[in-house]
C-alpha positions in Angstrom: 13.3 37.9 1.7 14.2 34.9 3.2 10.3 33.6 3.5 10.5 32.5 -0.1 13.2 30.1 0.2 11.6 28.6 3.1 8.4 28.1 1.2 10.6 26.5 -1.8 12.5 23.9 0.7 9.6 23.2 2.8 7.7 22.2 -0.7 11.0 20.3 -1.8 11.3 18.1 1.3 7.6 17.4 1.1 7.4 16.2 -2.6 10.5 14.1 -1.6 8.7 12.7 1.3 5.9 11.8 -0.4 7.7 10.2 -3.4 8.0 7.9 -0.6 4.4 7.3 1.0 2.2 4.8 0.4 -1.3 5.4 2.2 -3.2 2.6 3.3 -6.8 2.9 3.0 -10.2 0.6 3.4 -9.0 -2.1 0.3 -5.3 -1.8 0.8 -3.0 -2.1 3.8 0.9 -1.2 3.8 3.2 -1.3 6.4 6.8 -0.8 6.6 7.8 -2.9 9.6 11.4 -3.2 11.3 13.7 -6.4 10.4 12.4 -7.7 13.5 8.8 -7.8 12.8 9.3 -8.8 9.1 11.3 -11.3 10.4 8.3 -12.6 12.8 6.1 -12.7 9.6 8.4 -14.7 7.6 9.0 -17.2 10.7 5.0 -17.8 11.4 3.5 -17.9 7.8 4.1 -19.4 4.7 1.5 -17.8 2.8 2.8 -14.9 1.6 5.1 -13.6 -1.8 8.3 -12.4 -1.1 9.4 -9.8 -3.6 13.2 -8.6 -3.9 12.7 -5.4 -5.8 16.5 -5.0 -6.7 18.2 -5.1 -9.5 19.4 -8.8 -10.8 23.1 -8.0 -10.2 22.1 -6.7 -6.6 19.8 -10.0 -6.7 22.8 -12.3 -7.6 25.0 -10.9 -5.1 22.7 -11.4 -2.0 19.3 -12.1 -1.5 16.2 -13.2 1.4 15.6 -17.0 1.0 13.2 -17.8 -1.1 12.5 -14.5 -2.5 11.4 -13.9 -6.3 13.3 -10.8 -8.3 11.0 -8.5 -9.4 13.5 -5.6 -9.9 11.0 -2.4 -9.6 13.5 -0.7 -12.3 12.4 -3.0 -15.2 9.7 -1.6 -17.7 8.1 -4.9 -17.0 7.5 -4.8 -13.1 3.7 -4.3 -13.4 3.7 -7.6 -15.6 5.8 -9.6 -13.2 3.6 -9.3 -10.2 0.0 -9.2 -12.4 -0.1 -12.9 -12.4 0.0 -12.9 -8.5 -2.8 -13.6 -6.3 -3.8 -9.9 -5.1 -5.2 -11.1 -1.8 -2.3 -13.3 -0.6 0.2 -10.9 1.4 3.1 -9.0 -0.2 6.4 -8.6 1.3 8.6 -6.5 -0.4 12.2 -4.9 0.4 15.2 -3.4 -2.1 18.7 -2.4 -0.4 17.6 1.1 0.8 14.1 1.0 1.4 13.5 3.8 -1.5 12.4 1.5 -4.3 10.2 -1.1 -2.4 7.7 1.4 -1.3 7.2 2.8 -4.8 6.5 -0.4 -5.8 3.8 -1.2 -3.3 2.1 1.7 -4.7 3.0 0.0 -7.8 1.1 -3.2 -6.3 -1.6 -1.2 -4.9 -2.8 0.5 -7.9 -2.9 -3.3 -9.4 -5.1 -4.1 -6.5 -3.2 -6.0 -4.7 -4.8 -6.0 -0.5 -1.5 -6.1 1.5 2.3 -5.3 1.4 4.7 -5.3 4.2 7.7 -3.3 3.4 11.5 -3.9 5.3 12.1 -0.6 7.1 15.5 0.2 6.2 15.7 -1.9 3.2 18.1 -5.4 2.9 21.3 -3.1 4.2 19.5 -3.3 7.9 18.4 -7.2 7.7 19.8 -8.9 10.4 17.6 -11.3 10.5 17.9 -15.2 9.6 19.3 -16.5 5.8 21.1 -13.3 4.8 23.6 -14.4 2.6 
């Protein structure tokens, strides 16, 4: 009696899960890396696009240096980051790290090559220029 329960719950946690996977494959890469790393990739490159995928009011309260608002919840997203170069990294985060990667799959269905994603979302940033 209890079997089918299980079966429900173990199907519930995985659709939630995978709401939130993004597989990389042979065209596209994605990584969710800790503060530390993405702080290592900010520090030694300046070629890269640095997406806050917030909300605006979340945007105007605190936000990465130099990153762009490209809230994920806007109907207009897809439009915002078409006129990006697709091969030029991506680094993306929101405040939980539940929105940026469903916005790299977003990005990779565009065709974009490569998105780095904060693990853990701005709450966890630590890192240099939080404000």
């Amino acid at each position: 009696m209890k079997r089918p329960y299980l079966i429900v719950l173990y199907f519930s946690l995985y659709g939630i899960n995978g709401c939130f996977t993004v597989q990389s494959n042979t065209g596209f890469s994605y990584s969710k890396i800790t503060p530390a790393a993405y702080a290592a990739v900010l520090k030694d490159s300046s070629n890269y696009y640095l997406i806050d995928v917030r909300t605006a009011a979340e945007y105007k309260r605190s936000h990465l240096p130099g990153a762009v608002n490209f809230s994920y919840l806007n109907f207009h997203f897809g439009r915002d980051v078409d006129s990006l170069d697709r091969n030029k990294p991506v680094l993306v985060y929101c405040q939980t790290c539940h929105r940026s990667p469903l916005a790299a799959r977003k990005m990779k269905r565009l065709g974009f090559r490569k998105v780095y994603d904060l693990k853990g979302g701005y709450q966890k940033w630590t890192g240099p220029g939080k404000r």
